[in-house]
PDB file of N, CA, C, O and CB in Angstrom:
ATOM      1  N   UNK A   1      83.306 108.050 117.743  1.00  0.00           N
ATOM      2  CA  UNK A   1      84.480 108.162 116.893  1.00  0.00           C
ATOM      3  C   UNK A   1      84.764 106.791 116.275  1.00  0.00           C
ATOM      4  O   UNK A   1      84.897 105.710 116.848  1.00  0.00           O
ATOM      5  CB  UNK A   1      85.714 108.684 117.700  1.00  0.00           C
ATOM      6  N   UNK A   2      84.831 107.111 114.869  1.00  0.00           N
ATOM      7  CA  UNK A   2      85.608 105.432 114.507  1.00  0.00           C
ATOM      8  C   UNK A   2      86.653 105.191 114.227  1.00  0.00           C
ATOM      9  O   UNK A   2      87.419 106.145 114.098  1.00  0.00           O
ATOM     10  CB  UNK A   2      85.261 104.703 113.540  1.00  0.00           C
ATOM     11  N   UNK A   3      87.137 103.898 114.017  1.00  0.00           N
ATOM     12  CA  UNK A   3      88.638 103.517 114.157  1.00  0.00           C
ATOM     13  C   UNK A   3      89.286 103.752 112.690  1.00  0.00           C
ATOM     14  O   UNK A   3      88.753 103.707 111.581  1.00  0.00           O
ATOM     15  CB  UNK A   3      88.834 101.835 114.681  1.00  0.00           C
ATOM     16  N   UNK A   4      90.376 103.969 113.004  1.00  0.00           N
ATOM     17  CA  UNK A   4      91.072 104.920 111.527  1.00  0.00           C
ATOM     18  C   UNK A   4      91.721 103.827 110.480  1.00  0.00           C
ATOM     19  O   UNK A   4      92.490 104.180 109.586  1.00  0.00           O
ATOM     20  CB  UNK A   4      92.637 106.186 112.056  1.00  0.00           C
ATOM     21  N   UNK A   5      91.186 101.979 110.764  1.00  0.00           N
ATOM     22  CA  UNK A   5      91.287 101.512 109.856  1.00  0.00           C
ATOM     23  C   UNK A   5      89.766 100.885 109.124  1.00  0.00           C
ATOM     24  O   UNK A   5      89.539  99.770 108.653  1.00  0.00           O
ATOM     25  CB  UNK A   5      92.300 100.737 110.187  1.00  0.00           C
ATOM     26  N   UNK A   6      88.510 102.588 109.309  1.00  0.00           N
ATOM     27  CA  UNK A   6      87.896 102.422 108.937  1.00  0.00           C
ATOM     28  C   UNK A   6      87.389 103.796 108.067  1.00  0.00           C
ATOM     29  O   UNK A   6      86.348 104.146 107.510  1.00  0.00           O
ATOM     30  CB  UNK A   6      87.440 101.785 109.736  1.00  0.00           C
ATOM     31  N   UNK A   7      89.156 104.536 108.352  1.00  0.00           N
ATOM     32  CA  UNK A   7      88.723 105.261 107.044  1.00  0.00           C
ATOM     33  C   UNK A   7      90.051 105.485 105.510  1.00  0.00           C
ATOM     34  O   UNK A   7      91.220 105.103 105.558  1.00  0.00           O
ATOM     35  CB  UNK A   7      88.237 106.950 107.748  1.00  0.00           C
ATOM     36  N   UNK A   8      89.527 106.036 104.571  1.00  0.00           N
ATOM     37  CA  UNK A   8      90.519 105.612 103.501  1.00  0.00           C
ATOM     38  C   UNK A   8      91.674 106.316 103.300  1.00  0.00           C
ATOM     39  O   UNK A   8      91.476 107.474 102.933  1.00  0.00           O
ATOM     40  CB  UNK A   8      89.971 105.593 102.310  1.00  0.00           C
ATOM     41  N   UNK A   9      92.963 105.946 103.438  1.00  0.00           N
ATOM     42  CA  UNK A   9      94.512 106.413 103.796  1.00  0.00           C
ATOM     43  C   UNK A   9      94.524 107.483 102.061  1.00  0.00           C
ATOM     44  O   UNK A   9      94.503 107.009 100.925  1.00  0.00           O
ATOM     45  CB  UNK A   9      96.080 104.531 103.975  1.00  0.00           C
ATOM     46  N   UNK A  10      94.554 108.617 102.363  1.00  0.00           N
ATOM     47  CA  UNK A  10      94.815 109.323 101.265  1.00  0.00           C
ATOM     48  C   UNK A  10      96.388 109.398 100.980  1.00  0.00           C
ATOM     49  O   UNK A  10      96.582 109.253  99.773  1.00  0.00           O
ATOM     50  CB  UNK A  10      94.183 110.647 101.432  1.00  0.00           C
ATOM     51  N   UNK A  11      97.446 109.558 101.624  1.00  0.00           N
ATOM     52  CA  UNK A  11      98.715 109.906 101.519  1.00  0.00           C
ATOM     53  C   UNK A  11      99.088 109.130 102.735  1.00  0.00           C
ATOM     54  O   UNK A  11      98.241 108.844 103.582  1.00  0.00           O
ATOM     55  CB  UNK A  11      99.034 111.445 101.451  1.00  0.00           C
ATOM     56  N   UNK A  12     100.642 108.699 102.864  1.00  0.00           N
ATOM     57  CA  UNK A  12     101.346 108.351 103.216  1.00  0.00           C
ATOM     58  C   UNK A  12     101.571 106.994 103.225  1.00  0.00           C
ATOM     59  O   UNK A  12     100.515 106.416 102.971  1.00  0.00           O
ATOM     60  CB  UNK A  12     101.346 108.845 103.922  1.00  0.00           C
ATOM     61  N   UNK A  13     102.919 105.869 103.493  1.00  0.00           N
ATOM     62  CA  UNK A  13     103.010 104.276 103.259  1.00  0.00           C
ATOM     63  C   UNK A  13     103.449 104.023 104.723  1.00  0.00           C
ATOM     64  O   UNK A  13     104.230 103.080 104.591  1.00  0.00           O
ATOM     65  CB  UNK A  13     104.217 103.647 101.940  1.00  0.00           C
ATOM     66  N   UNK A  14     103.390 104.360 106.210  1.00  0.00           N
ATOM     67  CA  UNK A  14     103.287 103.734 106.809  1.00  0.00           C
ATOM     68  C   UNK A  14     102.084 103.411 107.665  1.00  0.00           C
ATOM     69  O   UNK A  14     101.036 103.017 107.153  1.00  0.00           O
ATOM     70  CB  UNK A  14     104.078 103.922 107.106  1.00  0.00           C
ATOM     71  N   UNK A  15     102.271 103.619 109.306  1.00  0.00           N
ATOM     72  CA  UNK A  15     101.227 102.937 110.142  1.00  0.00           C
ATOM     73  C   UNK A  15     100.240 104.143 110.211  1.00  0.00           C
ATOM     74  O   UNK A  15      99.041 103.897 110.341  1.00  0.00           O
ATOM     75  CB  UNK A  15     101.783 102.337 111.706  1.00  0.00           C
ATOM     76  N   UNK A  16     100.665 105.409 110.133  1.00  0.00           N
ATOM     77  CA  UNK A  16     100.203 106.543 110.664  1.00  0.00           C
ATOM     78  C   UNK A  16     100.052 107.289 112.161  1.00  0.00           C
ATOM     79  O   UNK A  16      99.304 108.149 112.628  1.00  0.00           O
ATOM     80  CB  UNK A  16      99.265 106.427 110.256  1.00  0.00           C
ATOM     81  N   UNK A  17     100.923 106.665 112.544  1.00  0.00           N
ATOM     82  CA  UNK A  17     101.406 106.683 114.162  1.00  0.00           C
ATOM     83  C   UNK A  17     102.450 108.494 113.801  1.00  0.00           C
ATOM     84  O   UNK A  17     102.821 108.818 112.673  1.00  0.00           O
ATOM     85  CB  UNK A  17     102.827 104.627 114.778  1.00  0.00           C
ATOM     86  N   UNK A  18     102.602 109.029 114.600  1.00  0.00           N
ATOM     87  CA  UNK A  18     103.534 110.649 114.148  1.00  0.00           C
ATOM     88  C   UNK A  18     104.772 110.028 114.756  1.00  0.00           C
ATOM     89  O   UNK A  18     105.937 110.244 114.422  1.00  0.00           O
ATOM     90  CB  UNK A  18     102.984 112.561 115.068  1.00  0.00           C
ATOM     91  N   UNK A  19     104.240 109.061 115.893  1.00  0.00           N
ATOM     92  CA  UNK A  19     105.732 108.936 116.926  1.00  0.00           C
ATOM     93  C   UNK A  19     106.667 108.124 115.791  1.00  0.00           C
ATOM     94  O   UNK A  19     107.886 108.153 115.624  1.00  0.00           O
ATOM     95  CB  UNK A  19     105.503 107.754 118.764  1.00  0.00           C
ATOM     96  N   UNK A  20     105.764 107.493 115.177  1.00  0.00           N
ATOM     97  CA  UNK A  20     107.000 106.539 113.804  1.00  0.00           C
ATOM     98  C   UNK A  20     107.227 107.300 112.379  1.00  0.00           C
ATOM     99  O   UNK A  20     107.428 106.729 111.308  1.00  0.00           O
ATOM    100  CB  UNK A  20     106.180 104.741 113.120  1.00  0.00           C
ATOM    101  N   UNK A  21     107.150 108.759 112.597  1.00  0.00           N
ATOM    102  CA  UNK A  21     107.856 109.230 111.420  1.00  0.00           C
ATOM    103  C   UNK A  21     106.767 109.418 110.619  1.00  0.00           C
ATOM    104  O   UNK A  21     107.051 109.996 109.570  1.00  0.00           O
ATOM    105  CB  UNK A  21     108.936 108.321 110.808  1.00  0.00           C
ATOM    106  N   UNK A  22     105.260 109.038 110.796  1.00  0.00           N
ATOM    107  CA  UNK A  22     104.414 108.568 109.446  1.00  0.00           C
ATOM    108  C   UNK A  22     103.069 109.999 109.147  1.00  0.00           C
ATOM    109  O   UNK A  22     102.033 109.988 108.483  1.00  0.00           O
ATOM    110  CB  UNK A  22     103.451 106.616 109.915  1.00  0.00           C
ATOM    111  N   UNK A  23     103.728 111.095 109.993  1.00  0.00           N
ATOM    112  CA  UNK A  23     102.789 112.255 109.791  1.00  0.00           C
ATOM    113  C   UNK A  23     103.213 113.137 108.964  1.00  0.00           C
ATOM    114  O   UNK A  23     104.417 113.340 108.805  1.00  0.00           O
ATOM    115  CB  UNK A  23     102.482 112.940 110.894  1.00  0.00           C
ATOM    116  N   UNK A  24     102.180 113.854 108.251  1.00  0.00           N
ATOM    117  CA  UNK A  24     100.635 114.186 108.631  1.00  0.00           C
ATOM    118  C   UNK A  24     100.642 113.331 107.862  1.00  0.00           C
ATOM    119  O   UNK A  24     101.693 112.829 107.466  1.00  0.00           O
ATOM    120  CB  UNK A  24      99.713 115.528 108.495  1.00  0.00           C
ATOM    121  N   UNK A  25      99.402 112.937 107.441  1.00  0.00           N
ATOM    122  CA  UNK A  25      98.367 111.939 106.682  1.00  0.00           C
ATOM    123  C   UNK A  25      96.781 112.807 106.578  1.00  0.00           C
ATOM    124  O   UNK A  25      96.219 113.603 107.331  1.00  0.00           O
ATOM    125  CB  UNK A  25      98.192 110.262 107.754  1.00  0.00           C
ATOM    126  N   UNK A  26      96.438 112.223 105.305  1.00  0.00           N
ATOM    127  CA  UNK A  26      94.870 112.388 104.912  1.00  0.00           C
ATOM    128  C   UNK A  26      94.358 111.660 104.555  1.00  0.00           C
ATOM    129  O   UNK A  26      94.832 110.922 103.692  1.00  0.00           O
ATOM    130  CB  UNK A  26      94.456 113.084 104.168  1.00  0.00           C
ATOM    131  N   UNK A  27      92.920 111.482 105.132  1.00  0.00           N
ATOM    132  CA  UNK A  27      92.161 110.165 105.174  1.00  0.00           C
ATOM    133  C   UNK A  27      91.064 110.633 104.714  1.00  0.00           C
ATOM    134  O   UNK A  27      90.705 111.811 104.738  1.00  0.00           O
ATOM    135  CB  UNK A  27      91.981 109.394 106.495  1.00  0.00           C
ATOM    136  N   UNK A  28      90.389 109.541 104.195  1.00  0.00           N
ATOM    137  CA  UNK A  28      88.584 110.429 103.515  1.00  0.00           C
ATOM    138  C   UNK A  28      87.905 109.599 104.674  1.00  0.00           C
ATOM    139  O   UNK A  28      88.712 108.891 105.277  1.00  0.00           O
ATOM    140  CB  UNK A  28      87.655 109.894 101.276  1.00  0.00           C
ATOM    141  N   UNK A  29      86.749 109.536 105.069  1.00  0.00           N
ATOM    142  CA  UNK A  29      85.416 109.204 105.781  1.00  0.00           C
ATOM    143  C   UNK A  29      84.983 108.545 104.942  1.00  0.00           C
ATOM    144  O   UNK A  29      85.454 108.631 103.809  1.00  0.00           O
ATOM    145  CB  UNK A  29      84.457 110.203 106.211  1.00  0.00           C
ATOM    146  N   UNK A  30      83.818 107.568 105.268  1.00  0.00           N
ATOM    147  CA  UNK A  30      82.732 106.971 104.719  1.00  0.00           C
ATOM    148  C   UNK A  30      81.666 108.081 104.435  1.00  0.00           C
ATOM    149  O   UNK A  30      80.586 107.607 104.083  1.00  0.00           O
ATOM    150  CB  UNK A  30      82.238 105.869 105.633  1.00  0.00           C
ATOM    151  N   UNK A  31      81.697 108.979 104.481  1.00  0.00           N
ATOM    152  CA  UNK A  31      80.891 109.891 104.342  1.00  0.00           C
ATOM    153  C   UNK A  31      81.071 111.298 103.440  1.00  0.00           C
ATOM    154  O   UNK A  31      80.309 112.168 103.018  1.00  0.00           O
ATOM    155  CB  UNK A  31      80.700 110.086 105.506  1.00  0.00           C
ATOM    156  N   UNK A  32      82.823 110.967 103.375  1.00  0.00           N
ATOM    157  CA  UNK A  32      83.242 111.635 102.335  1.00  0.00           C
ATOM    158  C   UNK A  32      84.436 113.190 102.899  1.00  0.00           C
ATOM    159  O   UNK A  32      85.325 113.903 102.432  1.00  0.00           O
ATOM    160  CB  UNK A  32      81.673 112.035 101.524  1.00  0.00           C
ATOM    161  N   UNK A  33      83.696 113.002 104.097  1.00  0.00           N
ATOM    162  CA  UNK A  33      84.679 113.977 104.691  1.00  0.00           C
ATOM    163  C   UNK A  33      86.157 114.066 104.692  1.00  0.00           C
ATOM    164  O   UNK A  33      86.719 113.280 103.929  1.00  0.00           O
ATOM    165  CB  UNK A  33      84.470 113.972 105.815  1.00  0.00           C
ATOM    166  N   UNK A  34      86.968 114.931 105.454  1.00  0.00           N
ATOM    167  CA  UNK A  34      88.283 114.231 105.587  1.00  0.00           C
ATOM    168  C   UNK A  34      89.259 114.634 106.517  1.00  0.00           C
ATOM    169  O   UNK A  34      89.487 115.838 106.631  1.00  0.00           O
ATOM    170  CB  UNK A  34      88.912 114.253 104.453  1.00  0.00           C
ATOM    171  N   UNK A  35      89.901 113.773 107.235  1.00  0.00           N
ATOM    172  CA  UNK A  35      90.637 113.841 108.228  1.00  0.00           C
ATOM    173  C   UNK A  35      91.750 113.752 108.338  1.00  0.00           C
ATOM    174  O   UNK A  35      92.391 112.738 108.063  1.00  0.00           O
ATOM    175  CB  UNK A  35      90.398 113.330 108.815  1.00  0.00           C
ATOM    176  N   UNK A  36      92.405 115.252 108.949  1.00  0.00           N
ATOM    177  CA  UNK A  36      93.776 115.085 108.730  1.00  0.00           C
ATOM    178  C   UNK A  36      94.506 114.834 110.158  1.00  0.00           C
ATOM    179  O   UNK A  36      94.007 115.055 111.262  1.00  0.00           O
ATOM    180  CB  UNK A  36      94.331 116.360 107.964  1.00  0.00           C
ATOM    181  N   UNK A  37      95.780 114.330 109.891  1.00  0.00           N
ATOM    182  CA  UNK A  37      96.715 113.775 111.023  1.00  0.00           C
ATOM    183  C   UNK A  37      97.900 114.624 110.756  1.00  0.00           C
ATOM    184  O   UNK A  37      98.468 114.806 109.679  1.00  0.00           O
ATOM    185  CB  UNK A  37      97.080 112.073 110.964  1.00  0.00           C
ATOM    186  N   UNK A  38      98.192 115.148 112.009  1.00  0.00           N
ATOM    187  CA  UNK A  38      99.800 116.011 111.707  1.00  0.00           C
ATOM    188  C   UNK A  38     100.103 116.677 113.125  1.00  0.00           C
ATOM    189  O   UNK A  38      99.299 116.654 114.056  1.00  0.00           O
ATOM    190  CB  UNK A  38      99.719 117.524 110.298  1.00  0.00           C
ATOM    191  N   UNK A  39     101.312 117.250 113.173  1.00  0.00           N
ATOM    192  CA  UNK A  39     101.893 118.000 114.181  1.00  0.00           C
ATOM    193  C   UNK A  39     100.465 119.068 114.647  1.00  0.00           C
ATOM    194  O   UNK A  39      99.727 119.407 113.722  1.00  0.00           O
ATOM    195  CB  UNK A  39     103.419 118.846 113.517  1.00  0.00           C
ATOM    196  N   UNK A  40     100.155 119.525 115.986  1.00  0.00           N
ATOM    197  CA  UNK A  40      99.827 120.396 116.543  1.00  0.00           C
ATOM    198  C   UNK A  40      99.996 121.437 116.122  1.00  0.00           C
ATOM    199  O   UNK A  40     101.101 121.763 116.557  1.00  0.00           O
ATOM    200  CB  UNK A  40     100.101 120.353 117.371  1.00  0.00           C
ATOM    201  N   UNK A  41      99.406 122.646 115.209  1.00  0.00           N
ATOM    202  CA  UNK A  41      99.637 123.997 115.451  1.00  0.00           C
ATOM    203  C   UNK A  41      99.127 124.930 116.560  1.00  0.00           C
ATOM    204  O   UNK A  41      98.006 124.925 117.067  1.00  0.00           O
ATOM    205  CB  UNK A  41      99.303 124.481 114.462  1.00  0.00           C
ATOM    206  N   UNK A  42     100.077 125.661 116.813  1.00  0.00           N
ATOM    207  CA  UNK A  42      99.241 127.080 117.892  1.00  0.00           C
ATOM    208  C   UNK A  42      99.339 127.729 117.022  1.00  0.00           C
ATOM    209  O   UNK A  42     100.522 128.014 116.833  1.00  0.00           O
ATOM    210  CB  UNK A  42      99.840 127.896 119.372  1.00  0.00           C
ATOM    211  N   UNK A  43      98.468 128.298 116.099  1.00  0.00           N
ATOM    212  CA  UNK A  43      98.477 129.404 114.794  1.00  0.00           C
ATOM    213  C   UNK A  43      97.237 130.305 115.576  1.00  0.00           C
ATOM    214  O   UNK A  43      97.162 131.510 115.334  1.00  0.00           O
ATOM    215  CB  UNK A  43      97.964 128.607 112.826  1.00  0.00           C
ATOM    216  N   UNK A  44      96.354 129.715 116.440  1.00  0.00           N
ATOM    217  CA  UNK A  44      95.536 130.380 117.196  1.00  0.00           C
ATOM    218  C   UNK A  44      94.875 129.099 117.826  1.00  0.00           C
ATOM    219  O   UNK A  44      95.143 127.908 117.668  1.00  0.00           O
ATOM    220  CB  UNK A  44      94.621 131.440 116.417  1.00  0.00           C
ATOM    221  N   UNK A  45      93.865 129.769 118.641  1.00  0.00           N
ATOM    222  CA  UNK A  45      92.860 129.337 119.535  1.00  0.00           C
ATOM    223  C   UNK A  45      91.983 129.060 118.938  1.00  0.00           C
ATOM    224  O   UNK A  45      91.502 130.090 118.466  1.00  0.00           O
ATOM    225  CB  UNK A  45      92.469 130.048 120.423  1.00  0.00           C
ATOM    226  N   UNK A  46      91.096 127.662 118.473  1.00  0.00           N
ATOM    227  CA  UNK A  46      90.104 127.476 117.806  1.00  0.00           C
ATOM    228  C   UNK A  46      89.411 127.296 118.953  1.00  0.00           C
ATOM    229  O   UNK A  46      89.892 127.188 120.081  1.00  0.00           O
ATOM    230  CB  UNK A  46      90.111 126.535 116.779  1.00  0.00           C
ATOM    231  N   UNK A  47      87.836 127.253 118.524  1.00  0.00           N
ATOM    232  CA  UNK A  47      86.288 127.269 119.229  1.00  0.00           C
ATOM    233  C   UNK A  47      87.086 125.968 120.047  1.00  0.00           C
ATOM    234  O   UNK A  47      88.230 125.548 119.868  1.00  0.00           O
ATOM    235  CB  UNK A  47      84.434 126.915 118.022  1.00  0.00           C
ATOM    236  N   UNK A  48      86.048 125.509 120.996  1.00  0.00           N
ATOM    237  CA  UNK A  48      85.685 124.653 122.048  1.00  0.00           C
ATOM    238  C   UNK A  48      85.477 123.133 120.923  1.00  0.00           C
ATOM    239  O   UNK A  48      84.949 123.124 119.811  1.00  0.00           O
ATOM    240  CB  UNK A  48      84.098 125.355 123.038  1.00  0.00           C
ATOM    241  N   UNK A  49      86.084 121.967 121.670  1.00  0.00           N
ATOM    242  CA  UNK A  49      85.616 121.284 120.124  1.00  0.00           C
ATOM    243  C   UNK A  49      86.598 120.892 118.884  1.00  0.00           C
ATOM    244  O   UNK A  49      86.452 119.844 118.255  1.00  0.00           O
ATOM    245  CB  UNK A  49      84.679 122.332 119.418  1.00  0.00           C
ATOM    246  N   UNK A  50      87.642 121.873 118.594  1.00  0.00           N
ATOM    247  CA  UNK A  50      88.165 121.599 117.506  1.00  0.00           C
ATOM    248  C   UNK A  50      89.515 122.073 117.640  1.00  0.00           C
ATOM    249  O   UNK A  50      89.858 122.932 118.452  1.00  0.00           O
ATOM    250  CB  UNK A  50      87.453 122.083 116.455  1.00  0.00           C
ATOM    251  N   UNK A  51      90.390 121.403 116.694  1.00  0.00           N
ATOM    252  CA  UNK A  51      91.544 121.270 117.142  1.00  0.00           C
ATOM    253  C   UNK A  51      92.439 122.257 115.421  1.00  0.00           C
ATOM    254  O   UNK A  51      91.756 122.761 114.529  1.00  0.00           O
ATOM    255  CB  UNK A  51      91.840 119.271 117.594  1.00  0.00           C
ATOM    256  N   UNK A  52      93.801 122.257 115.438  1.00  0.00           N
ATOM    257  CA  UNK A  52      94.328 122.642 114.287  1.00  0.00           C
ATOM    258  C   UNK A  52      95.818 122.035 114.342  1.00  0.00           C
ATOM    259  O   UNK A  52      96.518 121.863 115.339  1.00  0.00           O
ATOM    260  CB  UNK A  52      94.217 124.205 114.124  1.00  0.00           C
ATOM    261  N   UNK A  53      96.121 121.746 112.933  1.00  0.00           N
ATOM    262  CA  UNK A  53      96.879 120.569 112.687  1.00  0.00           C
ATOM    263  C   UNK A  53      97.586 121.295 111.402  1.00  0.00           C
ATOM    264  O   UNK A  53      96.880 121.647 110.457  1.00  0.00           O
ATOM    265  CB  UNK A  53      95.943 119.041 112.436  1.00  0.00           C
ATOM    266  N   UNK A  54      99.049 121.518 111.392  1.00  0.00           N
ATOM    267  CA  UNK A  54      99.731 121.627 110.103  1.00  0.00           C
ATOM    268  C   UNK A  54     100.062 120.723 109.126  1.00  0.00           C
ATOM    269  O   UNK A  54     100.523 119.693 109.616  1.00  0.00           O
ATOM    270  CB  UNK A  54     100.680 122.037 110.280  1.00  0.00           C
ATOM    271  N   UNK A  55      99.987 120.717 107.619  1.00  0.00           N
ATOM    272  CA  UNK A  55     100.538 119.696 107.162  1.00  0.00           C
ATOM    273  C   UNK A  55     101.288 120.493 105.785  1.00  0.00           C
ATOM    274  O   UNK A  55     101.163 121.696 105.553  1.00  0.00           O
ATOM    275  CB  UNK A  55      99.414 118.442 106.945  1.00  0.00           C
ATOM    276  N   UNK A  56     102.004 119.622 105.034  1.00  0.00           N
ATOM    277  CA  UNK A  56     102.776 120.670 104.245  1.00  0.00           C
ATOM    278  C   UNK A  56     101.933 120.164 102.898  1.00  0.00           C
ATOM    279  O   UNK A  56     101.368 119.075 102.803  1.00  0.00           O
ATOM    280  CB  UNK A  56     104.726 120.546 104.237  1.00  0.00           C
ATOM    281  N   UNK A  57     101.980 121.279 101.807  1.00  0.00           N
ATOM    282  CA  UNK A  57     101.085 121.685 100.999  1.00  0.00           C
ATOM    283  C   UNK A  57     101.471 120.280  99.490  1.00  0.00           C
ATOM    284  O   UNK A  57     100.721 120.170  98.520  1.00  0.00           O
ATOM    285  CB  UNK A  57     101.386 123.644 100.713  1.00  0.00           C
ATOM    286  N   UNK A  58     102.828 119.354  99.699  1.00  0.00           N
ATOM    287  CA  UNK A  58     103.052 118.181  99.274  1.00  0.00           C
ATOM    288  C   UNK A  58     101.703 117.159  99.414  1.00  0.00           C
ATOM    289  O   UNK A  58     100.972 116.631  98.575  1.00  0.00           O
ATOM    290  CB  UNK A  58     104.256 117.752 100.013  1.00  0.00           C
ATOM    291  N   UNK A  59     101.742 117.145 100.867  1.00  0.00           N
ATOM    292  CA  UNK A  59     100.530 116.005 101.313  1.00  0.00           C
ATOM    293  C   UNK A  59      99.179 116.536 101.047  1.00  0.00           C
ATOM    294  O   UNK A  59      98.284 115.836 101.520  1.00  0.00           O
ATOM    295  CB  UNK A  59     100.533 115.609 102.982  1.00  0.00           C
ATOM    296  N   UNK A  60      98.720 117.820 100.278  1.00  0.00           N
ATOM    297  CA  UNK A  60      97.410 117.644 100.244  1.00  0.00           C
ATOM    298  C   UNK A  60      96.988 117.494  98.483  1.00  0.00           C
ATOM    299  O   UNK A  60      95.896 117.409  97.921  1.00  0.00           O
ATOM    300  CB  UNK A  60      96.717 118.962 101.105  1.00  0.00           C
ATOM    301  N   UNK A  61      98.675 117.512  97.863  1.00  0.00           N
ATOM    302  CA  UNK A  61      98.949 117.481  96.723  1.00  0.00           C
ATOM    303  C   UNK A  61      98.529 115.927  96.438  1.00  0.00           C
ATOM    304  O   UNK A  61      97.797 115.511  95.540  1.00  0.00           O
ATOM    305  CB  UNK A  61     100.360 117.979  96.485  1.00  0.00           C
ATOM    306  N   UNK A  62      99.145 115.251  97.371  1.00  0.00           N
ATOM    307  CA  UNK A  62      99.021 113.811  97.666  1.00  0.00           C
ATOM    308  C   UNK A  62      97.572 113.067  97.618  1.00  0.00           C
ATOM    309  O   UNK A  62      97.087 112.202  96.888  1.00  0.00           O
ATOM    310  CB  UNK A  62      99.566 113.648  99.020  1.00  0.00           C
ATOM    311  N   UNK A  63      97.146 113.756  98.658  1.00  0.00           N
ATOM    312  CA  UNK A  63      95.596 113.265  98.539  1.00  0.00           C
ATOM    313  C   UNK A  63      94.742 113.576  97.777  1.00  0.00           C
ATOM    314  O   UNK A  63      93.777 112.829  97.617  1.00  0.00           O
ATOM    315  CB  UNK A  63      94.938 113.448  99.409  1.00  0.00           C
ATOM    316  N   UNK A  64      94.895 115.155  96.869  1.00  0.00           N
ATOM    317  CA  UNK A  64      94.468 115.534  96.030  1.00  0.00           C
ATOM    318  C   UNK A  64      94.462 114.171  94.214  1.00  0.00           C
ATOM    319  O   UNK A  64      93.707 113.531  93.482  1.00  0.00           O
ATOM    320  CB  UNK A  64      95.296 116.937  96.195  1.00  0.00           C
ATOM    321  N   UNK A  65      95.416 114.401  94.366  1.00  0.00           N
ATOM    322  CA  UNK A  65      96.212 112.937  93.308  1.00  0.00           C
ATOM    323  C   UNK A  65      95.671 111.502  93.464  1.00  0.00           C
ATOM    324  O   UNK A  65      95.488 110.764  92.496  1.00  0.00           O
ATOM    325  CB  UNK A  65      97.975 112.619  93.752  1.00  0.00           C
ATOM    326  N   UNK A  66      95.442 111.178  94.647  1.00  0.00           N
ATOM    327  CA  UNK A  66      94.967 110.062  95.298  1.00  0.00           C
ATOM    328  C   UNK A  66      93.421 109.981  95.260  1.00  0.00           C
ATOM    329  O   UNK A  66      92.822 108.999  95.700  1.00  0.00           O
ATOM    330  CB  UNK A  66      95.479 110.070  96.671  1.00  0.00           C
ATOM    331  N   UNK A  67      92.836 110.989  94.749  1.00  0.00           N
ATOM    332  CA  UNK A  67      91.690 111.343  94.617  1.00  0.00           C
ATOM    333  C   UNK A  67      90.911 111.409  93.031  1.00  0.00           C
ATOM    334  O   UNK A  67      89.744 111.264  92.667  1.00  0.00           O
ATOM    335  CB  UNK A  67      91.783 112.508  95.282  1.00  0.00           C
ATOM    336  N   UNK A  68      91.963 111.649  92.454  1.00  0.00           N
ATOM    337  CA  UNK A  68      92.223 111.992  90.931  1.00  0.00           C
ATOM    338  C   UNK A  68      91.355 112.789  90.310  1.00  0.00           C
ATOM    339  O   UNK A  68      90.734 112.607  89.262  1.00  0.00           O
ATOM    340  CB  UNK A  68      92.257 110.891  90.107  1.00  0.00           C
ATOM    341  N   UNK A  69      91.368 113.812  91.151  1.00  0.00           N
ATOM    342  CA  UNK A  69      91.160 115.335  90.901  1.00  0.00           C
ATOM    343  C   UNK A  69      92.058 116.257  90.071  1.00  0.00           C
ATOM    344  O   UNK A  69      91.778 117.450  89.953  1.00  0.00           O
ATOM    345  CB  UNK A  69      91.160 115.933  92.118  1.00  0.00           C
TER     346      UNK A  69
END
């Protein structure tokens, strides 16, 4: 896993910590992928492995923009 000031902050202006107010967030990879940060959903049970994360449809507006798509 690498450290998340080694990938690129799509949305949000603080640390990206949730406990300081600064979630969700979207980040791109060096590889292009992208990783999101946010509250826990139980919307269901995903596979072994992977997790699920809500974020509101603002912040992907955000990274979308930040992307300049």
């Amino acid at each position: 896993m690498s450290e998340r000031s080694a990938l690129t902050r799509l949305t949000g202006t603080g640390n990206g910590e949730c406990g300081e107010k600064d979630c969700p967030n979207v980040y791109r990879t060096a590889t292009g992928s992208f990783v999101v940060q946010g509250d826990v959903s139980d919307a269901f049970t995903p596979p072994a492995g992977e997790g699920l994360v809500e974020i509101p449809e603002a912040v992907l507006r955000e990274a979308i923009r930040a992307l300049g798509w």
